[in-house]
Every structure is written in C-alpha cells, then in structure tokens.
C-alpha positions, -999 to 999 in steps of 0.1 A, spaced: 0 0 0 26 23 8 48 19 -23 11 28 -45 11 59 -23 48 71 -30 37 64 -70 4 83 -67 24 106 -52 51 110 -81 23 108 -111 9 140 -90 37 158 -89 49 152 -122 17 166 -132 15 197 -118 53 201 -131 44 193 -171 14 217 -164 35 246 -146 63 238 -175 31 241 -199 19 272 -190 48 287 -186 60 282 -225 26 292 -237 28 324 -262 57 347 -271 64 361 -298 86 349 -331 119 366 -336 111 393 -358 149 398 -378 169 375 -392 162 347 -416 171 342 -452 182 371 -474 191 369 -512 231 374 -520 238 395 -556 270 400 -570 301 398 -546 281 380 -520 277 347 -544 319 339 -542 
C-alpha cells in the first residue's frame, strides 16, 4: 500500500510540473529579424 502511495504521489507531482512547465511556454512572440536574405554579386563567391 505504501509503495502505491509514493507512485500516486510521483504521477501527481509530475503533473502539476508538465502543467506549470506548460503554461509557462505558452505564447511569445517569433523573432522578428533574421532569416534568409538573397546574395547579388560579390556575395555569391
């Protein structure tokens, strides 16, 4: 009995860890700069 405590236990906590981990990644925003940029002349060597 006590060893399906200590893993009701664990499943709990593990829970409210993948939700607080959740939660706390939810939105933001996309990097606005960067990305791919086309090369002319000079660039291309």
């Amino acid at each position: 009995m006590k060893a399906l405590k200590r893993a009701v236990l664990a499943l709990g906590i593990g829970g409210l860890v993948a939700a607080a981990l959740r939660l706390r990644g939810s939105g933001g925003v996309p990097p606005q700069g960067g990305g791919w940029r086309e090369l002319s002349g000079p660039d291309l060597r």
